[in-house]
N, C-alpha and C positions, 0 to 999 in steps of 0.2 A: 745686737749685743756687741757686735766690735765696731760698730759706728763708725763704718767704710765712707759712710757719705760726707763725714768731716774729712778725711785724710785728703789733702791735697792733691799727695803722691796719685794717688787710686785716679782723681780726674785726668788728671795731666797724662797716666797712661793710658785713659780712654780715652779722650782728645788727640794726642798722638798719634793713635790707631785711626783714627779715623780719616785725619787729618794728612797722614801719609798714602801717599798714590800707590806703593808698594804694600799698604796692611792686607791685612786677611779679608775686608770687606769685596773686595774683586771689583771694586767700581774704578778703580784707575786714578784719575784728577779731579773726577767728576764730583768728591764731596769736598775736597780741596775750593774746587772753585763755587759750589755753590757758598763756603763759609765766607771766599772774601767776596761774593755777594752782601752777605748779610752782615759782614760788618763795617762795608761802605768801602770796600776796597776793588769791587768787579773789574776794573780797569786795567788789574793786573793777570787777571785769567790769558789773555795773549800772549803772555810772558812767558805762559809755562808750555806752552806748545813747543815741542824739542828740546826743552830745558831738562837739564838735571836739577831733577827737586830733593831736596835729604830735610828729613824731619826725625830731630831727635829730643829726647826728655833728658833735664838733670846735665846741663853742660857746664861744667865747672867755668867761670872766667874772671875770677880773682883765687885767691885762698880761703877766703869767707863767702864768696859767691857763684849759687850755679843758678842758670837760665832752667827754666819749668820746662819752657818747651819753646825750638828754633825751629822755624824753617828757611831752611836754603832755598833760593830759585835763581843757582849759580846764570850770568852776572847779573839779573836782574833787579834782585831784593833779597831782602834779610828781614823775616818778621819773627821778634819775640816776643813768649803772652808769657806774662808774668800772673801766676796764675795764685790767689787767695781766697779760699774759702771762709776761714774764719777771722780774725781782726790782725789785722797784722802789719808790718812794718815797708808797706811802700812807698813811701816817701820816698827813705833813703835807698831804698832797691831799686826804683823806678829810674832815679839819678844816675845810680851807678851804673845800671845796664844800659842809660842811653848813651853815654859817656865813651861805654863798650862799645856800642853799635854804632859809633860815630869814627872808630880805628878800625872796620870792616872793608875789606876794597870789594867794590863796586865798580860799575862801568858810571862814566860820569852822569849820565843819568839813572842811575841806578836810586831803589829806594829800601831808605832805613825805618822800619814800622816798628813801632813798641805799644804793645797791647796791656792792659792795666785791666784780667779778670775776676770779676768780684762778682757775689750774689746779686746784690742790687746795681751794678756799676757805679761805685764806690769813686771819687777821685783820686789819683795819682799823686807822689810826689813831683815830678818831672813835668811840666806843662806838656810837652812834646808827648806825651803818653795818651793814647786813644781809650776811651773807656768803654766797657762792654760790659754787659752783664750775663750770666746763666739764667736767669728767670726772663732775658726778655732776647738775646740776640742767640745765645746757645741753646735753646729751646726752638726758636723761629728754623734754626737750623736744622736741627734734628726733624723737625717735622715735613721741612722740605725735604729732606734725606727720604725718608721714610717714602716718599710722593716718587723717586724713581728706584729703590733698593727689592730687587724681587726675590735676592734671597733668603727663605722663612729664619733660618738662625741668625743672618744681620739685622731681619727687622725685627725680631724680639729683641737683638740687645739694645737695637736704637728706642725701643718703648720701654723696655725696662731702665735704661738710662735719663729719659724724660721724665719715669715715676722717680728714679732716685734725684735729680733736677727740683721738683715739686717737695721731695723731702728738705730740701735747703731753702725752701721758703722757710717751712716748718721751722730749722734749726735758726732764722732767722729769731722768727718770733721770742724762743726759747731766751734766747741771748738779748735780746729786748725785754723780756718780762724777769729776769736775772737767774734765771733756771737752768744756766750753762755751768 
């Protein structure tokens, strides 16, 4: 009835949770680095060893614009996912925030990642924008999650978060056949 699974807001704070080495999950880095496994980033799992990591949601960085979700891996990287559920306007978002992530200090080899999340991984406005999808990299993740997580209240929420995953197929369709 209040159709959690369309609100953006709702992923990005689960994703954030998850996604931060400090959540409630108690695993540390460990689902951190299996995600930038899964979404072709592994490379940077080294980086986070003694690193200061900060993951936050809703980062304002214009006056019309806030980042879904940042992470820090002070000086290493800076990745943000720009995160849409339902149809929406990344184009000009995608731009904007690379644009952003391009006035970020880093160490000179340092890296700028921009994540473009959509149900089906949708393309970006911004070429420079990585695409990922929920039905196919945020799911592979969760599952892997689930393969080291042995406490019983984080792996129900990790399966119940897979069934609501499986529901944005569904709302997929919905929005295809004009039933939105």
């Amino acid at each position: 009835l209040l159709e959690l699974p369309r609100l953006e807001k709702n992923h990005s704070k689960i994703l954030k949770e998850l996604l931060d080495p400090k959540g409630m999950h108690g695993q540390g880095k460990q689902l951190l680095e299996i995600f930038l496994d899964r979404i072709g980033f592994g490379h940077l799992k080294a980086k986070l060893v003694g690193a200061h990591v900060e993951v936050k949601t809703e980062v304002w960085v214009t006056e019309e614009s806030r980042l879904d979700i940042i992470i820090r891996c002070f000086p290493w990287f800076i990745l943000v996912i720009e995160n849409k559920i339902g149809s929406g306007e990344g184009s000009t978002q995608t731009q904007k925030y690379w644009n952003w992530l391009k006035t970020q200090e880093l160490r000179s080899d340092g890296e700028r990642i921009l994540i473009f999340l959509t149900i089906h991984g949708e393309r970006a406005g911004a070429e420079q924008a990585h695409r990922i999808s929920y039905l196919h990299h945020i799911r592979a993740w969760l599952e892997k999650c689930l393969e080291i997580v042995a406490a019983p209240r984080i792996r129900e929420t990790l399966r119940q978060y897979l069934e609501t995953i499986e529901e944005l197929r569904d709302l997929r369709k919905e929005s295809a056949n004009g039933d939105d």
